[in-house]
N, C-alpha and C positions, 0 to 999 in steps of 0.2 A: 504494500500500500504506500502511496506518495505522499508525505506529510507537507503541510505550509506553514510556517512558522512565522507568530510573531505580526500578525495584519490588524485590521481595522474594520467590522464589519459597523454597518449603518443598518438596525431591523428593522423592520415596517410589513403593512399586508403587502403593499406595492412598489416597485424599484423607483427611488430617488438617486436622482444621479449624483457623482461625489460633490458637484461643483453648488448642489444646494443643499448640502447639510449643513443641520444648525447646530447651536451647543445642546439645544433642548433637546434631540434625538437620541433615542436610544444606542447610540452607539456605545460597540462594545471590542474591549483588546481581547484578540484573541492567542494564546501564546503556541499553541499546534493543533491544527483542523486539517485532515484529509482533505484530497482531492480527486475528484474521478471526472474522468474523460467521457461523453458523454452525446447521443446522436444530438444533432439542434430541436427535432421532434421533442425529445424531454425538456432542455431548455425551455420550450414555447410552452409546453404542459404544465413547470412549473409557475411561470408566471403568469400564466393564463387563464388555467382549469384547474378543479380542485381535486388532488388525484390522495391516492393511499399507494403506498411504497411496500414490497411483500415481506416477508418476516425475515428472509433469508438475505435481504441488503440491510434493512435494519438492525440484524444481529451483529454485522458484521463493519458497522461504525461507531465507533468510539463517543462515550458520553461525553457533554459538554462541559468545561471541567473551567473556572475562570477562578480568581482568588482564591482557590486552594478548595471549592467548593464543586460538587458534582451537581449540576442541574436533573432533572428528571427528562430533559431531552436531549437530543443528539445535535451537531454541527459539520456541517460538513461546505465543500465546494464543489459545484460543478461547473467544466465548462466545454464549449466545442471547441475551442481553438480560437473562435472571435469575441467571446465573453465571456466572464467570470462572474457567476453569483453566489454569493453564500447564503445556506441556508438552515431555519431552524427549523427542527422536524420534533412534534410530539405526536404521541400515538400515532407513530406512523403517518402521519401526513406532514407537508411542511408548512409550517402556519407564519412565516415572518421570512423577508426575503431580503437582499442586499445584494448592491453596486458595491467594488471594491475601489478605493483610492489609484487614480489613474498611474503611478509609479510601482503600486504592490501591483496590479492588474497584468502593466506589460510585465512582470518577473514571472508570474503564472503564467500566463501564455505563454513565456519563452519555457517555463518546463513542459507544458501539455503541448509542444510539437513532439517533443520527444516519447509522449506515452501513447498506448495503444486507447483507440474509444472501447468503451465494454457495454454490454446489456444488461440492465437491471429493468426488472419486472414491478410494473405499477400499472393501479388500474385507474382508470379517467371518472371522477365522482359528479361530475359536471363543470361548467363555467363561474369563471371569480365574475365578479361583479367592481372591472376596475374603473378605479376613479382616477384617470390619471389625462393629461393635460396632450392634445391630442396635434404634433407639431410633422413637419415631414422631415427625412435625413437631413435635408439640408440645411431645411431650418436647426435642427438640432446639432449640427457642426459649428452655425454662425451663434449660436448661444453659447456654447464651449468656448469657441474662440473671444467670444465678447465678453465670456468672464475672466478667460487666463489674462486677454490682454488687457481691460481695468486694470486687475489685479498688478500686473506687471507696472501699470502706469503708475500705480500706488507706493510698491515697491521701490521703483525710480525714482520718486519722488516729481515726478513727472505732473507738477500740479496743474499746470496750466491746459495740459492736453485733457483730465480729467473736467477740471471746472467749463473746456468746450463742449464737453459730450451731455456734460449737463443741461448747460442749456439749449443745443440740439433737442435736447430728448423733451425738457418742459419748456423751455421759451421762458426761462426765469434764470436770474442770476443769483449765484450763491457761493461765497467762500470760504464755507465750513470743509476742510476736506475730510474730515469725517462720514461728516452727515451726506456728504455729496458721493464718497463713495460706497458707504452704505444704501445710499440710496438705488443708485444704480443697481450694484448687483441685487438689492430686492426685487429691482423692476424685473428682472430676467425672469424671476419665478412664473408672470406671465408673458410669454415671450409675442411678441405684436411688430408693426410693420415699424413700427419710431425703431425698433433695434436693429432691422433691416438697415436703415438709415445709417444706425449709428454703427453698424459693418462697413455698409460701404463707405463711410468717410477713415475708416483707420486704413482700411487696402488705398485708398487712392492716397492716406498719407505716408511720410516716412517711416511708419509701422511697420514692423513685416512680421507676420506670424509667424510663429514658430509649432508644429504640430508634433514637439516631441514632447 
């Protein structure tokens, strides 16, 4: 079995991506969680539909073990090669689900090219009822990039490029750089055509993303 050591799950019914977690979220360290290799079929089952997992993979994962304490359920990771979630499993189903931190994410991935996919046996209980915020890839690429690069402008100290994007985005001026860059990345949570906007002004400036 392939261990992962040492990551950061974020649990929920629904995946949240790394780039919107809050402090309030149940995130939790985790110090060694399995990993299995897995078709994308199951992927999509898990965060999809509400399935039960057979006796004979649940025997055979390690309970969830964090401050020295044993949970009554198990942890594990799955992924196909293009994604990583972690998940928590009681009674046999997985009831809480997680994105991993876009740095621990690529180091999985670079191990599960090297492991074989396996079949584990589950059955399909029916459909989740997700609530979740309904954007297309691409959009979800220019929201990624529009929070690393905030983010970075912050970092930089880069205040003048943040206080633009602000008023791009309200047609108000403000310089709190706090408040202005929290503000911002709140806005992301719903992501709308003003952040289209505010994509296309960092590509056309001397910005240049970076997608590693």
């Amino acid at each position: 079995m392939v261990y992962i050591y040492d990551i950061l799950l974020n649990f929920n019914k629904n995946l949240i991506e790394y780039f919107e977690w809050e402090e309030k979220d149940n995130i939790k360290y985790i110090k060694k969680i399995a990993l299995f290799k897995v078709s994308d079929k199951l992927i999509n089952d898990i965060v999809y539909k509400n399935i039960t997992f057979s006796d004979e993979f649940i025997n055979n994962i390690p309970k969830y073990e964090m401050n020295g304490r044993i949970d009554a359920g198990s942890v594990c990771l799955f992924t196909n090669s293009f994604i990583v979630i972690g998940v928590l499993i009681k009674n046999k189903k997985p009831i809480l689900i997680s994105r991993l931190i876009l740095d621990e994410e690529k180091e999985v991935l670079e191990i599960s090219d090297k492991m074989e996919t396996i079949n584990i046996n589950y059955v399909v209980d029916g459909t989740k009822k997700i609530d979740t915020e309904i954007i297309t890839r691409k959009e979800k690429m220019m929201k990624e990039q529009l929070f690393n690069q905030i983010t970075k402008l912050l970092d930089n100290k880069d205040y003048d490029k943040l206080f633009y994007l602000y008023y791009e985005y309200t047609n108000q001026e403000n310089k709190n750089i706090n408040y202005v860059y929290k503000y911002l990345i709140d806005s992301l949570k719903k992501f709308n055509d003003k952040h289209k906007h505010l994509f296309d002004i960092l590509m056309l400036s001397d910005v240049k993303f970076n997608n590693n």
